[in-house]
C-alpha positions as CSV (number, residue, x, y, z in Angstrom):
1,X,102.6,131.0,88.2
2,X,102.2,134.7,88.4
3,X,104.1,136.5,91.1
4,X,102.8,136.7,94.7
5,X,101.1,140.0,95.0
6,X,102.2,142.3,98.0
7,X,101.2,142.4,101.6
8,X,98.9,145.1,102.0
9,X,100.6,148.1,104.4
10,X,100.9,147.5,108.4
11,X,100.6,143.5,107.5
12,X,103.6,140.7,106.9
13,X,103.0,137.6,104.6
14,X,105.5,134.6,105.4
15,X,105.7,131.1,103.7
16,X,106.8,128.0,105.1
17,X,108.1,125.4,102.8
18,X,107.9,122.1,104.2
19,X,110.7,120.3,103.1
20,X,110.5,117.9,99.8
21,X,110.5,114.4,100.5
22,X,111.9,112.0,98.1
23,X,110.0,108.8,97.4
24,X,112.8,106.0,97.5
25,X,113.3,105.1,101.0
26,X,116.6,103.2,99.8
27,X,118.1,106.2,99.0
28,X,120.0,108.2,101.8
29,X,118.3,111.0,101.3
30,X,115.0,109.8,101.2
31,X,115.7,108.0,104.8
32,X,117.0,111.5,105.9
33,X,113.9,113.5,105.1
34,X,111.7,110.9,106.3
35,X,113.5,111.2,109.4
36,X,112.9,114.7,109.6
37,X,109.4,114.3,108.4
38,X,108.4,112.2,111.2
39,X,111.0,114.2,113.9
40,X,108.4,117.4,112.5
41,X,105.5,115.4,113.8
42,X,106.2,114.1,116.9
43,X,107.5,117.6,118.1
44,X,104.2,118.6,117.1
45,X,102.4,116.9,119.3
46,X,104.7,117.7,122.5
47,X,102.1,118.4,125.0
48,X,102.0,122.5,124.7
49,X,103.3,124.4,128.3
50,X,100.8,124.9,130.6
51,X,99.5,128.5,130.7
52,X,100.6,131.1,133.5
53,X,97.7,131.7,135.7
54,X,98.6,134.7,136.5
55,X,99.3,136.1,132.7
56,X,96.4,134.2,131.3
57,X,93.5,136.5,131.4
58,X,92.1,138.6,129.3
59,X,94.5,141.0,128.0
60,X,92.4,142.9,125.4
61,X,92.6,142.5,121.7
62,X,95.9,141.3,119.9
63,X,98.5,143.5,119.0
64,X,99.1,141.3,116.2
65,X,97.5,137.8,115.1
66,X,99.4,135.2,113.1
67,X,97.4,132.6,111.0
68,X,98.5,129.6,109.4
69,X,97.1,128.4,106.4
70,X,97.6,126.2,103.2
71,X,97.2,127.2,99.3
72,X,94.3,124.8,98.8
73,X,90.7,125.1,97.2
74,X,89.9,123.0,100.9
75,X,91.3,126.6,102.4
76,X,89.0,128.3,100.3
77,X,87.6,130.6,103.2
78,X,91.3,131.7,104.5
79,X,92.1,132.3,100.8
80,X,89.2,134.5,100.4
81,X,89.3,136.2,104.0
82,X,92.8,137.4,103.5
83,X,92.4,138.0,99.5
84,X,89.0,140.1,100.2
85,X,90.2,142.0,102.7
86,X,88.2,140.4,105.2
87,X,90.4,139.2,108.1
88,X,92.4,142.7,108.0
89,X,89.0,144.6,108.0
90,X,87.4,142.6,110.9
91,X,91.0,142.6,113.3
92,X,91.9,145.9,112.0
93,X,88.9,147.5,113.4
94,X,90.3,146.9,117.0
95,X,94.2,147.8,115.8
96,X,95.2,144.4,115.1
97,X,98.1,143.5,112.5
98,X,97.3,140.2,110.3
99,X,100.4,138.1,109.7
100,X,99.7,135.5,107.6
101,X,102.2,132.6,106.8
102,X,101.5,129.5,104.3
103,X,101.8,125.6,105.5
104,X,101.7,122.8,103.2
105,X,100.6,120.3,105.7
106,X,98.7,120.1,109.2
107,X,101.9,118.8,111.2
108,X,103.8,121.8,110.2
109,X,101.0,124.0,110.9
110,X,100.8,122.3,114.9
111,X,104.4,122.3,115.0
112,X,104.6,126.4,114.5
113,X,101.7,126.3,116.6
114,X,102.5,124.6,119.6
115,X,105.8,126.3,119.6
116,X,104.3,129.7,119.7
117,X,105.0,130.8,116.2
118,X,101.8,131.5,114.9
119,X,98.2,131.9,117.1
120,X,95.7,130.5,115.1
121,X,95.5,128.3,111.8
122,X,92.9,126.5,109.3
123,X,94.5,122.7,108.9
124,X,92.9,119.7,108.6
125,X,91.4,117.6,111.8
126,X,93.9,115.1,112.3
127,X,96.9,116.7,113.3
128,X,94.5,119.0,115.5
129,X,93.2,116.1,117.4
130,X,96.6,114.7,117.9
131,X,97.8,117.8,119.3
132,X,94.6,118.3,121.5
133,X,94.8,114.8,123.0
134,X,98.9,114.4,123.1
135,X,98.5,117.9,125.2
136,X,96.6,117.0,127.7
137,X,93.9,118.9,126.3
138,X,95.7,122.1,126.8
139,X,97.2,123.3,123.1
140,X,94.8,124.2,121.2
141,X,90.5,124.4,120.9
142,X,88.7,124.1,117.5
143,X,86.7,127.6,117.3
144,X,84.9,126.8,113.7
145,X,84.7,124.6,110.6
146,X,85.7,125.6,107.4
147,X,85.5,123.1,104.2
148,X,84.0,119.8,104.2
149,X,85.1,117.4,101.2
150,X,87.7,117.6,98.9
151,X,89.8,114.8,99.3
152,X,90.6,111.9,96.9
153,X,92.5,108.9,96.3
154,X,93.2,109.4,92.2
155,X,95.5,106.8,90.7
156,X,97.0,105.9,87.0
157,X,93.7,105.0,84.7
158,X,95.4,101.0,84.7
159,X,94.3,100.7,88.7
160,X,90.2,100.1,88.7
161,X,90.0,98.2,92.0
162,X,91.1,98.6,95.1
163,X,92.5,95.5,95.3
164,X,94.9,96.3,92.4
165,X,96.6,99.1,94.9
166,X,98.8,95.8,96.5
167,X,102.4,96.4,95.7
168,X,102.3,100.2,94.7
169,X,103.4,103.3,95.7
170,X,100.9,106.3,96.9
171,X,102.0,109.8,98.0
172,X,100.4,111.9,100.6
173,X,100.8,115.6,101.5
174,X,102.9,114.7,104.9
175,X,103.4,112.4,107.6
176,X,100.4,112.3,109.9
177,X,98.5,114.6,107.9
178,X,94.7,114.2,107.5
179,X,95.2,112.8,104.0
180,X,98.4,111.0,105.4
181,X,95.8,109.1,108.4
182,X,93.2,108.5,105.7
183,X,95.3,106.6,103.0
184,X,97.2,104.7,106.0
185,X,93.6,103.9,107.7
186,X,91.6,103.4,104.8
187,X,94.8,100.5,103.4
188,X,94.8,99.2,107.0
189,X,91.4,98.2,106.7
190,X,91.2,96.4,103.8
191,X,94.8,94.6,104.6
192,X,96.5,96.2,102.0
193,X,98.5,98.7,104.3
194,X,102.0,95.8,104.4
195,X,102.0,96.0,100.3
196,X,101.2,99.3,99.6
197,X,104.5,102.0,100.2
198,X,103.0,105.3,101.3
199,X,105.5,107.9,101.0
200,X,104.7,111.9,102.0
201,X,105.6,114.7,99.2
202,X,104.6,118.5,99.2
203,X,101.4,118.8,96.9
204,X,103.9,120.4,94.7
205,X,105.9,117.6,93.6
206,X,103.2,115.0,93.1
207,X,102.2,115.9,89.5
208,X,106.1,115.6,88.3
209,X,106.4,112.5,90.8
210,X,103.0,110.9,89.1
211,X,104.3,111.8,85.2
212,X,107.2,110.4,85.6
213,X,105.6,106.4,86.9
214,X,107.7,107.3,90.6
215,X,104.3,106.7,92.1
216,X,101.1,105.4,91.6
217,X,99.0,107.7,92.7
218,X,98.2,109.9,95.8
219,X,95.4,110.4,98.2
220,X,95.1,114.5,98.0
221,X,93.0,117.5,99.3
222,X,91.7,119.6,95.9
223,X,92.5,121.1,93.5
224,X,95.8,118.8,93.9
225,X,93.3,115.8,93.2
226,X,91.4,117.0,90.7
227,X,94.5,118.6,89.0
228,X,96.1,114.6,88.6
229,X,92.1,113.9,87.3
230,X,92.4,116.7,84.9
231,X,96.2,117.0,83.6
232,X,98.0,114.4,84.1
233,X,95.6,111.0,83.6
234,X,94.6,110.2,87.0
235,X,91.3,109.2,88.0
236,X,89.5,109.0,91.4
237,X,89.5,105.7,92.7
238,X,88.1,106.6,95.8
239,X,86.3,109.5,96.8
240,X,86.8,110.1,100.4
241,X,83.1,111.6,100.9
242,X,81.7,107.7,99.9
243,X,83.3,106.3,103.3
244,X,81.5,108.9,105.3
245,X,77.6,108.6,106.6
246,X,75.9,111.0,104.2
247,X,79.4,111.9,102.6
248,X,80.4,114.4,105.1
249,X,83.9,114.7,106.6
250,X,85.8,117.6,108.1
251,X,88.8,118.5,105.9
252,X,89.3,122.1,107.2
253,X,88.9,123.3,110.7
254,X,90.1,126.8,112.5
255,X,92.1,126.4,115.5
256,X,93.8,128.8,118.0
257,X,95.9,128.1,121.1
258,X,94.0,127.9,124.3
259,X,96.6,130.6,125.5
260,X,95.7,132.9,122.3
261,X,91.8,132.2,123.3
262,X,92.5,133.1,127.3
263,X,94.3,136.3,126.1
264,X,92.5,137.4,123.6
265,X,89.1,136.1,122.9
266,X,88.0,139.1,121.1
267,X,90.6,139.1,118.4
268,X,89.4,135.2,118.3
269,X,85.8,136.6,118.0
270,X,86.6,138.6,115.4
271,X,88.6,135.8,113.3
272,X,85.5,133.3,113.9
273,X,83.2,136.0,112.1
274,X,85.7,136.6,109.4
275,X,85.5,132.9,108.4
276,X,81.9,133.2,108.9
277,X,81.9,136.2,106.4
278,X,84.1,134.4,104.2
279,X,82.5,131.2,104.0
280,X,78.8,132.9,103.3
281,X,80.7,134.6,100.2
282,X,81.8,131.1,98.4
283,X,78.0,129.9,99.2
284,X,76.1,132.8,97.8
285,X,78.5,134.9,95.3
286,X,78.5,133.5,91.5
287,X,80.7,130.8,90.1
288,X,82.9,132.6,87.9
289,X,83.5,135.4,90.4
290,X,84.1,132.3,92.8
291,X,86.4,130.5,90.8
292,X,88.7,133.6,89.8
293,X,89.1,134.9,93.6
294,X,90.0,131.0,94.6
295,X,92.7,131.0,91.6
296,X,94.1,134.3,91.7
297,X,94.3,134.0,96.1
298,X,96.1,129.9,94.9
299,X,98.0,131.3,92.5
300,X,99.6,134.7,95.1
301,X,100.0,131.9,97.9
302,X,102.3,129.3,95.9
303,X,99.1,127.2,94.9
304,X,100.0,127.1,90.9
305,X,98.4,128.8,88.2
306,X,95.4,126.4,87.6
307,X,92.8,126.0,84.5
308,X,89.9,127.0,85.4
309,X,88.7,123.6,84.4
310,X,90.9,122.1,87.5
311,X,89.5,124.5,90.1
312,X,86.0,124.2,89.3
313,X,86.4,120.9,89.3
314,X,88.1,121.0,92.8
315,X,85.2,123.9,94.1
316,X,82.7,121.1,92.8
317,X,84.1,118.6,95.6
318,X,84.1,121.1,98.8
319,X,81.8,122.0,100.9
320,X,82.0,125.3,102.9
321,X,80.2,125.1,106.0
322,X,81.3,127.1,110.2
323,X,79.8,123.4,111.6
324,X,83.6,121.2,112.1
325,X,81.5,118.2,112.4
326,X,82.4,117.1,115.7
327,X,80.5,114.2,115.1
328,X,83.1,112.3,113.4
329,X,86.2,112.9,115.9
330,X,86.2,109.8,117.6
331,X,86.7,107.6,114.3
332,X,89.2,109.9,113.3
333,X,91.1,109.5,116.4
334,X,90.4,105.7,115.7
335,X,92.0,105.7,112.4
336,X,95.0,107.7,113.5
337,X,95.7,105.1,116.5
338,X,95.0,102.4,114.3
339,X,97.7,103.3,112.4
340,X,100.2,104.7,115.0
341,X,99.6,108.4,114.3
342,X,98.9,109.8,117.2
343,X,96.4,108.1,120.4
344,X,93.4,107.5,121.5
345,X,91.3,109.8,124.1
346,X,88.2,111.6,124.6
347,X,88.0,114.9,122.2
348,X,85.5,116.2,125.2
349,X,86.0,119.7,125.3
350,X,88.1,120.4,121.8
351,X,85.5,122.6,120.3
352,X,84.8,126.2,121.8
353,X,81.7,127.2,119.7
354,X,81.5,130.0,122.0
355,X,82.8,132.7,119.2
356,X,80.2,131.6,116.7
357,X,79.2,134.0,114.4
358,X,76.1,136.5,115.7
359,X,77.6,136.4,119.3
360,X,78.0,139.7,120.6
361,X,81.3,140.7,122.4
């Protein structure tokens, strides 16, 4: 993996490593982190603090905005805002310092959120519904789509039915994840969700967990998918786009805290055109020029240095669209109270579309 190359000047880069959970819940340690996994999740969806009327309003652009994001291809418009230059250009023009800090999973990414660690972040719907609903309605507002796509259940070549998946073991990023809520939801349905172990582990130990024959496979946002496809023998059992009507599914959305939004709605502007700017770059620029910014901005975050093969093949599954789909929030929020992730409300009122790109200040 070659080295992570340096903030630029008058900016801060942090990463958060979500801790590694081990596979075996009959091991101590295993039981521990799994504590801790699911002690991460439910903190993140403490309702967030209601906001001060009277410090509420708005106070002008940000001194300094943080953003969460992860170091997948499904990130692909963070990656390429923040490798491009985009998000310092378009927050910088009103004296705005860009932090950025790297999550490996939504739950973290609400946690840090809710607790007032970071403003803003692109993470996938679930743990953003969860956090909207658990709140009250008062943490956070969606402000734009990102990536549609990208997420797979890939298993060893020797399971070809879905019934065969009954007594094995199957990773996920982390606990109440969007991947996490779609494995657990998708095994629920089809009865197989009291034989099947499901056991959350950082994208980054999956390939050396699948190698070995710990687990059986994974359900995984890209490249992590097609990287198991790829290099390590796995194939796509089930494509998460053929359970959707016309194969569309959020698997990236940009958030903010309602109290970031109140405070500072044109620093929020500005990030909303950014990932617009971003996002019309991946749909119109060239495939190889493509490809190389999305592996060289993986490969500075702690995403791997990937073939090109495997990040094609991951760019291939995603789509990059500003719409989040709002459309399919309600059977999300169904599949994650299905599954006791989370609970059931109305998503009324979570998306602010109010900061879409072409809206003058």
């Amino acid at each position: 993996m070659q080295p992570p190359e340096q903030p630029a000047a008058g900016r801060t880069r942090l990463t958060a490593h979500a801790p590694r959970a081990n596979r075996r819940g009959r091991a101590l340690g295993a039981a521990a982190a799994g504590l801790l996994a699911v002690a991460a999740v439910l903190t993140a969806f403490v309702p967030a603090p209601a906001k001060n009327a009277g410090t509420a309003a708005d106070q002008g652009p940000a001194a300094t905005l943080r953003l969460g994001y992860f170091a997948n291809a499904t990130h692909a418009p963070a990656l390429v805002a923040d490798a491009k230059g985009i998000l310092d250009k378009a927050v910088g023009a009103d004296g705005t310092t860009l932090e950025t800090q790297i999550f490996n999973a939504g739950p973290a990414a609400i946690e840090a959120l809710n607790s007032g660690a970071i403003d803003a972040a692109y993470l996938g719907p679930s743990p953003a519904l969860n956090s909207y609903l658990s709140s009250g309605g008062t943490s956070l507002r969606i402000i734009a789509g990102a990536a549609s796509g990208g997420a797979s259940l890939v298993v060893s070549k020797d399971i070809t039915e879905v019934s065969q998946l009954a007594g094995t073991e199957l990773a996920t990023p982390q606990y109440g994840g969007t991947q996490d809520v779609a494995l657990r939801s998708f095994l629920k349905e089809r009865g197989l969700d009291e034989s099947v172990t499901v056991t959350p582990s950082s994208n980054g130990t999956v390939p050396q967990l699948f190698a070995r024959g710990s687990i059986d496979g994974a359900w995984l946002p890209e490249p992590h998918a097609s990287l198991l496809v790829k290099q390590y023998g796995a194939h796509r059992l089930v494509n998460e786009a053929q359970l959707w009507p016309e194969g569309k599914f959020p698997t990236t959305v940009l958030v903010a805290s309602q109290e970031f939004i109140t405070k500072h709605p044109d620093t929020v502007r500005e990030l909303v055109q950014a990932n617009a700017q971003a996002i019309n770059w991946l749909n119109t620029t060239g495939e190889q020029q493509k490809l190389h910014t999305v592996q060289q901005a993986l490969a500075a975050h702690g995403g791997g240095t990937l073939s090109d093969e495997v990040i094609s093949a991951a760019l291939d599954q995603i789509s990059f669209d500003e719409t989040p789909l709002s459309g399919t929030f309600d059977t999300l929020v169904a599949h994650a109270a299905a599954v006791g992730i989370g609970e059931p409300g109305s998503t009324q009122g979570l998306v602010d579309d109010s900061f879409a790109a072409g809206e003058g200040k």
